[in-house]
PLY file of the C-alpha trace (Angstrom):
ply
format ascii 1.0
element vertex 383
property float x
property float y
property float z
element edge 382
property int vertex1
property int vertex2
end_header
128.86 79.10 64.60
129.39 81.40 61.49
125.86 80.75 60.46
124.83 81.23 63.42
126.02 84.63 63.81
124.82 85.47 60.17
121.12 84.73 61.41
121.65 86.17 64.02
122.62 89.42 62.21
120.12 89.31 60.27
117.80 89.43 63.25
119.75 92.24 64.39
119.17 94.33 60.78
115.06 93.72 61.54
114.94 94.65 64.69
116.42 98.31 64.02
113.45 98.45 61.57
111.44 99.12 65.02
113.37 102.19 65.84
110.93 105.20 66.77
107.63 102.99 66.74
108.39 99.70 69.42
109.22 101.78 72.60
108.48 101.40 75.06
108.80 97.76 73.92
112.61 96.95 72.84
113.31 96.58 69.21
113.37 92.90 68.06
114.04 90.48 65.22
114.11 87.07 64.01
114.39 84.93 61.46
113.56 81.24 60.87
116.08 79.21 59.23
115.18 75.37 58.18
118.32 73.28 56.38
120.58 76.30 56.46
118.14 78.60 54.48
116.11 81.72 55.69
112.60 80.73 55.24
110.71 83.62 57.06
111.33 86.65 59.16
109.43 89.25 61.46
110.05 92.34 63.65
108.42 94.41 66.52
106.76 96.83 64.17
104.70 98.59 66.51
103.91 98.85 70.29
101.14 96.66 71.09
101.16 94.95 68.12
102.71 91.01 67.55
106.20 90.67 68.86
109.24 89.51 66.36
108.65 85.44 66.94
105.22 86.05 65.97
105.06 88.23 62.78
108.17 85.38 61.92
105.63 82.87 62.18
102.91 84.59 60.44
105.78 85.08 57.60
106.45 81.56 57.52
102.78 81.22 57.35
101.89 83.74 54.49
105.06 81.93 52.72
103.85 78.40 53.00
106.08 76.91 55.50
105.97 74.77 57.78
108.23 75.64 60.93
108.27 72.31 62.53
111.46 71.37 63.37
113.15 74.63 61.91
115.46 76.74 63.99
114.11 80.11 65.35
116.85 83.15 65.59
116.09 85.94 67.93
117.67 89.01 69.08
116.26 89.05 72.53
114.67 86.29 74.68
111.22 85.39 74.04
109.12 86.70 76.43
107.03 84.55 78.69
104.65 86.40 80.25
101.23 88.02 79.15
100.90 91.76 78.20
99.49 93.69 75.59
100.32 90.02 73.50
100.28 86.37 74.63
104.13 84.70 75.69
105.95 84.44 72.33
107.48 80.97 74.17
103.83 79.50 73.83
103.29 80.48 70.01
107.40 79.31 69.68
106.06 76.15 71.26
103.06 75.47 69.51
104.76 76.03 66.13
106.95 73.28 66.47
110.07 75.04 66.06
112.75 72.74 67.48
115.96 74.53 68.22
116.11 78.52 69.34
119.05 80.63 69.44
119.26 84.25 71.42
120.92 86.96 71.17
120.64 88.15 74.84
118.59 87.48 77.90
115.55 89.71 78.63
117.66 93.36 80.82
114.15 93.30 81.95
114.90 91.91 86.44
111.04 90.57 86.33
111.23 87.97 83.74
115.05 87.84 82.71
115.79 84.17 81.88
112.03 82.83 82.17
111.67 82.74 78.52
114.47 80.45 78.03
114.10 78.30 81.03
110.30 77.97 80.12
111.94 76.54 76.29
114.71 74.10 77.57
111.78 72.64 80.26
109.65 71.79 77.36
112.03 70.47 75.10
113.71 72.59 72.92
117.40 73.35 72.61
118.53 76.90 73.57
121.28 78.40 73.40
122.11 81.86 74.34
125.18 84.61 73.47
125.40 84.60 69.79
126.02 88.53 69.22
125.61 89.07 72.56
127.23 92.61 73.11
125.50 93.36 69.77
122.08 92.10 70.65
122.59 94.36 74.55
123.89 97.17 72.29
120.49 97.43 70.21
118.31 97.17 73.31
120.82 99.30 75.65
117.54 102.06 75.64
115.27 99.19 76.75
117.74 98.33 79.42
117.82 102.23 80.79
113.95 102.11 80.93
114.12 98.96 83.07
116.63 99.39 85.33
117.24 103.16 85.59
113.67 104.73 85.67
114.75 107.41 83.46
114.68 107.48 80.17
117.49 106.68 77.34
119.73 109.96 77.05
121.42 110.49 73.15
123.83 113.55 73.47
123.88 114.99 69.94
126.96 117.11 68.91
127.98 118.85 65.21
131.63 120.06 65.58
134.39 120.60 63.66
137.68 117.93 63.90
139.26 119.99 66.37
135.93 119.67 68.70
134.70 123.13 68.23
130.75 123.47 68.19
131.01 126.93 67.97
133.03 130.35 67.27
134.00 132.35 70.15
131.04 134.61 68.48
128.68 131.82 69.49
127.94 131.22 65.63
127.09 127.56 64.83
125.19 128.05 61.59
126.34 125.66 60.22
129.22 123.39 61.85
127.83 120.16 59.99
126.47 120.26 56.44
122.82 119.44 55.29
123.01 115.56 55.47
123.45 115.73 59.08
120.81 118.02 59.60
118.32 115.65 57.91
119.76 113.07 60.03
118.89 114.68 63.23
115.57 115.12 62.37
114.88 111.65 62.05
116.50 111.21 65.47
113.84 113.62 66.79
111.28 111.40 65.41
112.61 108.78 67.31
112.29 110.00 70.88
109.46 111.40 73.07
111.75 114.48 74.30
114.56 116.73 73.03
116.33 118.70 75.48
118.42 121.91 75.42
120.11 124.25 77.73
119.24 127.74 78.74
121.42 129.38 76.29
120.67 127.26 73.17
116.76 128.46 73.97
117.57 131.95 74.10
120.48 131.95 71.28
118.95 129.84 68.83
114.64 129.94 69.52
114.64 126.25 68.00
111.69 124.58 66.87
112.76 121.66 68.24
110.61 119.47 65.84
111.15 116.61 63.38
109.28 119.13 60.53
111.47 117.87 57.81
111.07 114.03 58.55
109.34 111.96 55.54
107.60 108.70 55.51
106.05 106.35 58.19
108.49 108.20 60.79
106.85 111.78 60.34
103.66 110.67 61.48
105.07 109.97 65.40
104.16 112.72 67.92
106.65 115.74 67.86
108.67 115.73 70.80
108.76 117.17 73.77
110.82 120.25 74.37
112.84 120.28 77.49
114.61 123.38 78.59
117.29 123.04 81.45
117.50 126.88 82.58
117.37 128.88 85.95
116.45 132.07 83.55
112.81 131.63 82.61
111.24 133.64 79.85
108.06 135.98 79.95
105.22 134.21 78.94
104.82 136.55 76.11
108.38 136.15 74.77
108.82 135.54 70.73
109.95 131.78 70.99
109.08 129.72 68.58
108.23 126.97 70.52
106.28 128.99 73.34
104.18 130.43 70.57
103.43 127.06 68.91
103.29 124.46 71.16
103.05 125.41 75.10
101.43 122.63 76.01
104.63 120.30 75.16
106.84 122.63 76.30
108.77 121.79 80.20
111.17 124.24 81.81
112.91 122.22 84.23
114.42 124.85 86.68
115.32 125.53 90.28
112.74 126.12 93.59
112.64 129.71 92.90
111.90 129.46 89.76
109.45 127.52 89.65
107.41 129.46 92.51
107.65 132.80 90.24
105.30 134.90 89.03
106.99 134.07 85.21
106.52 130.29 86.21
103.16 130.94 87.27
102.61 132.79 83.95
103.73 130.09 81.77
101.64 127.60 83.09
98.78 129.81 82.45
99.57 129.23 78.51
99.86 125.65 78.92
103.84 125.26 80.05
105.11 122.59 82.50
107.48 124.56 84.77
109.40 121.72 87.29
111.79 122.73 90.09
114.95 120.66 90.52
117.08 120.15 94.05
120.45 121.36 93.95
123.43 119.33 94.84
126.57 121.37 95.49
124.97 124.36 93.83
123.73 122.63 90.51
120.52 121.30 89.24
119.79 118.22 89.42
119.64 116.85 86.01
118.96 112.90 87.03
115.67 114.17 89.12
114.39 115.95 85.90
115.15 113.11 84.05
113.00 110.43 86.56
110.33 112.63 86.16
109.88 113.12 82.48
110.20 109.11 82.56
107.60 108.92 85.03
105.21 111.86 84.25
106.05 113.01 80.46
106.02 108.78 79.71
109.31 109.97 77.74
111.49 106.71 77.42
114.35 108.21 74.76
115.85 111.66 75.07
117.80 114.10 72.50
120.19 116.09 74.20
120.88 118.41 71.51
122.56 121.50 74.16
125.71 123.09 74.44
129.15 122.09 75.76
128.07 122.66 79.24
125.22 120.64 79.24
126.71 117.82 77.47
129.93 118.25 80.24
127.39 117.81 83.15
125.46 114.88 81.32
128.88 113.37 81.11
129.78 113.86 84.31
127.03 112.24 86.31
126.89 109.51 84.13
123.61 110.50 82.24
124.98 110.14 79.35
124.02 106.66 77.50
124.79 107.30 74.05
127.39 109.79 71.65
126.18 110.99 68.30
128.87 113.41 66.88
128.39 114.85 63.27
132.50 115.68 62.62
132.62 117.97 59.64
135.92 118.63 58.00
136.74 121.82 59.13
139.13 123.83 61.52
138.87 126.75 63.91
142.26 126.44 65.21
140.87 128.97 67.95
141.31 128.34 71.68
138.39 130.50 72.63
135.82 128.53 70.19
133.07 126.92 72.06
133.96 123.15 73.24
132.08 120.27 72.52
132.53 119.42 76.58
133.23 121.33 79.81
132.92 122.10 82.92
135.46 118.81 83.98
139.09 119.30 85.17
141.21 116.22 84.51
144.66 116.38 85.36
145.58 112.56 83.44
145.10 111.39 80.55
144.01 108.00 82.30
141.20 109.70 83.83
139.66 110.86 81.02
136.22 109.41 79.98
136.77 106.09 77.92
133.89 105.37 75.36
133.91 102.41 72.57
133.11 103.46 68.74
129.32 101.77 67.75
129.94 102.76 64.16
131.23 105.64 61.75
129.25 106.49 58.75
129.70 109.44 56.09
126.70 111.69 55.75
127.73 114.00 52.79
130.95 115.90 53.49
130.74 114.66 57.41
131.11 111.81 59.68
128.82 110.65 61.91
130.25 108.53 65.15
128.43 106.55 67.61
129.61 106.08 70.96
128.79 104.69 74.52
130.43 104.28 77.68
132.77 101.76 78.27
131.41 100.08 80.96
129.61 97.39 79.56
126.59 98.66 79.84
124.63 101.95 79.81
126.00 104.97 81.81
124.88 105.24 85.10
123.23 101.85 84.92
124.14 98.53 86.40
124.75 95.38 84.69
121.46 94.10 83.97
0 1
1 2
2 3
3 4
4 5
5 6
6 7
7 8
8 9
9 10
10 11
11 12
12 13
13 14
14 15
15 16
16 17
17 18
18 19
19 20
20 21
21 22
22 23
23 24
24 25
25 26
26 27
27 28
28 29
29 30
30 31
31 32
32 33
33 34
34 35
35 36
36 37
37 38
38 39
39 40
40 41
41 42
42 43
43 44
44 45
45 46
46 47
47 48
48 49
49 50
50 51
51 52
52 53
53 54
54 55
55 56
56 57
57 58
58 59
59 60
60 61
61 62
62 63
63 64
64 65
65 66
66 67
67 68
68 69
69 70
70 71
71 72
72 73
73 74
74 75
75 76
76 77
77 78
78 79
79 80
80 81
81 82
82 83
83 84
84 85
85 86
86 87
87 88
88 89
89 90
90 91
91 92
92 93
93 94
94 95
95 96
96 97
97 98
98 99
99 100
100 101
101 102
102 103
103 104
104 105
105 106
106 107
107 108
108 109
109 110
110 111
111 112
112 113
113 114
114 115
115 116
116 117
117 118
118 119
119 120
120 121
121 122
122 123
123 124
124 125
125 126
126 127
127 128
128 129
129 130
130 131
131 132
132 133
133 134
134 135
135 136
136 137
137 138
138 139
139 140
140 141
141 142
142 143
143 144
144 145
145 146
146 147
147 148
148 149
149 150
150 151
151 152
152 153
153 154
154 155
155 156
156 157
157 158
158 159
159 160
160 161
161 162
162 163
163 164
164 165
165 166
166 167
167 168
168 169
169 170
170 171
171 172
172 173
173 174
174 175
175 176
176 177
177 178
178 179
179 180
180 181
181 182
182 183
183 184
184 185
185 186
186 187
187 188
188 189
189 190
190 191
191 192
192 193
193 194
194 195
195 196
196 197
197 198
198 199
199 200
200 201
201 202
202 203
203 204
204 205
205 206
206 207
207 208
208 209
209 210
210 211
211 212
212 213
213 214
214 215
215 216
216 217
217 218
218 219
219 220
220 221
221 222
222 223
223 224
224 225
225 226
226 227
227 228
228 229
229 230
230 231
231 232
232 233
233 234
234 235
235 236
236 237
237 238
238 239
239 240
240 241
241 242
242 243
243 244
244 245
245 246
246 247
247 248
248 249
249 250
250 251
251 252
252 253
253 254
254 255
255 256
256 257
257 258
258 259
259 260
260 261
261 262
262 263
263 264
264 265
265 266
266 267
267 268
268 269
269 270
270 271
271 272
272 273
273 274
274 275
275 276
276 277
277 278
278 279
279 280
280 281
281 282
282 283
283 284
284 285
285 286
286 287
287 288
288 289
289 290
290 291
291 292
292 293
293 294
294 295
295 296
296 297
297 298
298 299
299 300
300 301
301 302
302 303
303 304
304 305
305 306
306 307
307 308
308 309
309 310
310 311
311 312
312 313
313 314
314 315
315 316
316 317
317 318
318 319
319 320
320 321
321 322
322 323
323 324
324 325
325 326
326 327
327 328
328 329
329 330
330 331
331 332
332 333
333 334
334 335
335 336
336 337
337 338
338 339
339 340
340 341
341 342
342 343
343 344
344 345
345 346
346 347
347 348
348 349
349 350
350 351
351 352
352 353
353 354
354 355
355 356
356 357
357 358
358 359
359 360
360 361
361 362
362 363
363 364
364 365
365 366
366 367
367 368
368 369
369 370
370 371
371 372
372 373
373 374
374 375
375 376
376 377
377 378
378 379
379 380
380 381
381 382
């Protein structure tokens, strides 16, 4: 079993290779192992292109080896169906690999488990759960897309230890240090949208672009910007984004809004202007979200707005992943700006309960990964 889950990790370390250029595929790896030695390895590199079994194969291929009989590791079950690629069980099959260990079942409702079954009924020996949370975990975006129809929400925060994102001035320039600002960048390569509240439009005018992002990841698409806000600007107003890219800009705002004369202007220039229903008096963030899945094709979002915004992403469960950049410093001020609110909760039993992915120092911060703790996505069911 302990080699089994060190394969299996390795799989794991490949498939992250994928992030920002698989979706809307899921990121996978795998590795082929013959005698208790890694012979070859692949990963989803790109959508449309091979899938992890196959650019493993075509390793073991380009390497010289044979992988009859050898033992295939995968981080997600093989699919079985045709796409954009033929079934990865058929080329597993053909290859003469004998023995094939998974990671997880396919989140996916259509196929889940046909890859496997399709293995075991012609011949192989399967077995499935090594690094099973782990294997969920690194697909939990895929899972969203499937199940959800909305697209994978990452709530970006930079505060200081005693959860501060801001003064009581409203300054935020700058909570977290330089390292984490390169860092986010690369996040906003890795999604199709990156969303912001009302106030962070009109406080900050972001860009809202991965501009500082080097090597394969800096040639994706910028993404979109998303701008939650029942205030919409003139059409002439000095935003940097207005000015420089209309076209990929989306106010998502309320009825009224959105039958304006300033709506009406924007999308003159180019700007997407969507009206939300209200329930009990507040946009409907989960509608806007369906929509940019299903019209904007956006399948991983960047939350990167203010405590409000991340309280009401929290609160109706829209929130599938934490990324908080802790720098080491104090306010010690009750009337700074909070990383959350908009919640009351009276116990401390009621309070949201996340699990830590991972913790990693980025120059003088921290950066800490969080999800739910409900076994799954928020807002999703069990897959």
């Amino acid at each position: 079993m302990g080699a089994d889950v060190d394969f299996m990790a390795r799989a794991l370390e490949l498939a992250e290779r994928g992030r920002g250029f698989a979706a809307p595929n899921p990121r996978v790896g795998a590795v082929l192992v013959r005698d208790g030695r890694l012979v070859a390895e692949g990963w989803h590199k790109v959508y449309g292109g091979p899938h992890a079994e196959v650019e493993c194969l075509r390793d073991a291929e380009a390497k010289g080896v044979d992988p009859a009989g050898c033992t295939m590791y995968v981080s997600l079950e093989p699919c079985n169906h045709f796409g954009k690629t033929p079934p990865c069980t058929r080329a597993i099959l053909e290859a003469g690999v004998r023995r094939v260990v998974i990671g997880c079942l396919d989140p996916n409702p259509d196929v889940l488990g046909g890859g496997a079954a399709f293995l075991r009924q012609h011949g192989l020996d399967v077995e499935v759960g090594v690094l099973e949370r782990e294997c969920r975990d690194a697909n939990a975006d895929f899972t969203v897309w499937k199940t959800c129809g909305r697209p994978f929400v990452t709530l970006k925060l930079a505060m200081t230890l005693d959860g501060r994102i801001a003064t009581r001035s409203g300054d935020a320039r700058w909570v977290s240090g330089e390292a984490s600002r390169r860092q986010v960048y690369a996040m906003r390569a890795c999604v199709q949208a990156v969303l912001i509240g009302g106030e962070t439009f009109r406080a900050d005018n972001p860009a809202l672009t991965h501009r500082q992002v080097e090597g394969p990841l800096a040639a994706n698409p910028q993404p979109l910007a998303v701008v939650l806000t029942r205030q919409l600007p003139a059409a002439d107003a000095p935003c940097t984004v207005l000015r420089d890219r209309p076209e990929q800009l989306i106010f998502l705002t309320d009825a009224a809004g959105e039958a304006s004369a300033a709506a009406a202007a924007l999308v003159a220039r180019g700007v997407r202007v969507w009206g939300l229903p209200e329930v009990d008096g507040v946009l409907d963030i989960g509608r806007g979200l369906t929509r940019l899945r299903e019209e904007g094709h956006v399948y991983s979002l960047l939350c990167e707005g203010g405590g409000a915004l991340a309280g009401s992403l929290l609160a109706y469960g829209l929130m599938d992943e934490l990324v908080v950049f802790c720098a080491p410093k104090l306010l010690a001020d009750a009337q700074g700006v909070p990383a959350f609110s908009g919640m009351t909760v009276p116990h401390m039993k009621d309070a949201a309960k996340l699990r830590f992915l991972g913790v990693t120092s980025l120059g003088e911060d921290l950066m800490i990964v969080a999800r739910p703790d409900n076994g799954t996505a928020a807002g999703c069911p069990e897959a």
